[in-house]
C-alpha positions in Angstrom: -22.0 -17.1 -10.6 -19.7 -17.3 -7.8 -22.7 -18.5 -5.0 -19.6 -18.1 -1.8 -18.3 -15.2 -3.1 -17.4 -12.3 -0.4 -19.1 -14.3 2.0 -17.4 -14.6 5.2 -16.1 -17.8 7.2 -17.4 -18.4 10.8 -14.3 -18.0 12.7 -14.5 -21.0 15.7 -11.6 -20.5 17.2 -8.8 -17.7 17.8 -5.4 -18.2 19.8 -3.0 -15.1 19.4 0.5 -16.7 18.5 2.7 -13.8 18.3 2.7 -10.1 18.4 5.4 -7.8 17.2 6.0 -4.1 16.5 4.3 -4.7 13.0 2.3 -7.7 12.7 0.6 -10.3 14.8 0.1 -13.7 14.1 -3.4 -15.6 15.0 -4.3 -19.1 14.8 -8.0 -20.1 13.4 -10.2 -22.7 13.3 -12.6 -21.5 10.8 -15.2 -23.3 8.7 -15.4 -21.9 5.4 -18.8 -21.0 3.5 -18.4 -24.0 1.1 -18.7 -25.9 4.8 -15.2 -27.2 5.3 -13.2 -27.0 8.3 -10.0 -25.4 8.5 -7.2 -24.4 10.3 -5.0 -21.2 9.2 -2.3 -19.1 10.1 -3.5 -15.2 10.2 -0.8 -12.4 9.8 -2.6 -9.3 11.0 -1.3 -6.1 10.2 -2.5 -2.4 10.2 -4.2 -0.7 6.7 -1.8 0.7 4.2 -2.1 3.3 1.7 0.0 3.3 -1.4 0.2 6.9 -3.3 0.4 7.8 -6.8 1.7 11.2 -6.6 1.2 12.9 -10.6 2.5 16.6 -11.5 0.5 18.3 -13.6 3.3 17.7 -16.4 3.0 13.5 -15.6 5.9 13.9 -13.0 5.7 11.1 -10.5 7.3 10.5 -7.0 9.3 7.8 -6.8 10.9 6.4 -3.7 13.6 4.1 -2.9 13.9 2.6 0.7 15.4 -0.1 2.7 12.8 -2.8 2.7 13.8 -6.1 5.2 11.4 -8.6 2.8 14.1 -8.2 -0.1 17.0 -7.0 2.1 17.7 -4.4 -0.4 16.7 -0.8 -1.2 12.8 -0.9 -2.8 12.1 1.3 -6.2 8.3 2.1 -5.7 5.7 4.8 -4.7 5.3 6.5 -1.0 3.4 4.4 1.1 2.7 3.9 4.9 0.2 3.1 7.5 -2.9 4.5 8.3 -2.7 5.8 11.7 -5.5 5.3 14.3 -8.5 7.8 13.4 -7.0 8.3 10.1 -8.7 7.9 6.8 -6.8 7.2 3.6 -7.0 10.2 2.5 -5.1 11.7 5.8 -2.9 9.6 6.0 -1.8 9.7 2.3 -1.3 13.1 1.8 0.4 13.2 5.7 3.1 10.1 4.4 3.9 12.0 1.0 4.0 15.4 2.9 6.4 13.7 5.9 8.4 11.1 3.5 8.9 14.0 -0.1 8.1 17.2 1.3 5.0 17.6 -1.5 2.0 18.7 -0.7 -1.1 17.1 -1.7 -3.4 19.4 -3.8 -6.0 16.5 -4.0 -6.7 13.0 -3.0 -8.4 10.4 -4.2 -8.7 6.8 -3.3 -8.9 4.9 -6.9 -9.4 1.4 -5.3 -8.6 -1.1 -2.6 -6.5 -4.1 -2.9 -5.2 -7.5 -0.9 -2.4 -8.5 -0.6 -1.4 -12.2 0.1 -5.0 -12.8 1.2 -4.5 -16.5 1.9 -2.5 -15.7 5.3 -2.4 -12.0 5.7 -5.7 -9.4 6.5 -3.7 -6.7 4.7 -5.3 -4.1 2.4 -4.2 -1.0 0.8 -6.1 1.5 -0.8 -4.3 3.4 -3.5 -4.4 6.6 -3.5 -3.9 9.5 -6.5 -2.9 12.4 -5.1 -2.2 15.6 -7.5 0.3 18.1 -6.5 2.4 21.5 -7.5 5.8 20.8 -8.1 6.6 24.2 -6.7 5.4 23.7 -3.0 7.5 21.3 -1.0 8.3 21.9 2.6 10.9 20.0 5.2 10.3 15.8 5.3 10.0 14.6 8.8 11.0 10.7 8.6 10.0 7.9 11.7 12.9 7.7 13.5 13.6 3.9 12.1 13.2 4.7 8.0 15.1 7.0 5.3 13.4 7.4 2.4 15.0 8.8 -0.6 12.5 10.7 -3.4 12.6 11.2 -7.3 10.3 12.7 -9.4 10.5 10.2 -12.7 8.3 10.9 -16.0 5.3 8.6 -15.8 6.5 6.9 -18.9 9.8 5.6 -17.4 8.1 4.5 -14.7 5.7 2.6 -17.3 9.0 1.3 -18.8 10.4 0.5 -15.4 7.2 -1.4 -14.4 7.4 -3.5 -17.8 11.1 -4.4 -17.4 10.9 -5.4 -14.0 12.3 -2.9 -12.0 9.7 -1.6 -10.1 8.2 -4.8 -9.2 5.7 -4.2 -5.7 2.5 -5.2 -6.2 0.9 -2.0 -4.7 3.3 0.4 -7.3 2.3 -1.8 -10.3 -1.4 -1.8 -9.6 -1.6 2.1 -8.7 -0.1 2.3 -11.9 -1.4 -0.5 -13.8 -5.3 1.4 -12.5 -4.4 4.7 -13.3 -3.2 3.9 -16.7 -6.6 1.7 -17.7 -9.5 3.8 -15.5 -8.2 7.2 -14.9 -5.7 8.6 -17.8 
């Protein structure tokens, strides 16, 4: 059907532009399996998880946090980064443990997911993790974030989703996967 498809470029030429506290930027010279020859801008970043957190009564946890891209406090799911020697599944029920104070029961990584593919390496698997609403212990927060946690019927945050109001592309497809592969 697709004779290139998920077959990778042959990278000709790297030069490291910038590196920050979260990103990096890289400069390529790639040509492409369909043969041309290219030049792109790479953001680099670390893998992400993404966590849709379900009570056993369709409870979900919600977070809102200061997010620099919009300036602006973020509706969405927990998230974070997976730390070095981390799998997803670590480091999804370690980030809803340290950001909500649940504890994960079980985890499951439902898919994997790009983000901005055409300039960033980013992934994020998202993660379904199943919990009892009645053990929660202290949060511990990174020193630069403050997240704050609500546990919303899965419903509202359907409706929230549909209107617009949880907008990130990671909530809406944890959601949007759950609700067509898993429920």
């Amino acid at each position: 059907m697709f004779k290139t498809w998920h077959q990778p470029g042959k990278i000709l030429d790297r030069k490291n532009v910038y590196t920050g506290r979260v990103f990096a930027v890289d400069q390529l010279h790639i040509q492409t399996p369909d043969g041309l020859k290219v030049e792109r801008d790479l953001i680099k970043t670390d893998p992400t998880i993404t966590i849709l957190a379900i009570s056993s009564d369709d409870q979900v946890v919600m977070s809102s946090e200061y997010r620099a891209g919009v300036n602006g406090d973020s509706v969405s799911l927990p998230a974070g980064i997976v730390n070095p020697g981390e799998t997803s599944e670590q480091a999804a029920a370690r980030e809803l443990r340290e950001e909500t104070g649940y504890v994960a029961k079980s985890v499951t990584k439902m898919t994997r997911i790009t983000s901005s593919e055409g300039f960033m390496d980013q992934f994020a698997d998202l993660m379904l993790i199943k919990f009892d609403l009645s053990e929660r212990v202290e949060r511990h927060f990174d020193k630069d974030e403050f997240v704050n946690s609500e546990l919303v019927p899965l419903t509202q945050v359907v409706d929230w989703i549909k209107a617009g109001k949880v907008n990130t592309a990671q909530a809406v497809s944890s959601v949007g996967y759950y609700m067509m592969f898993l429920k």
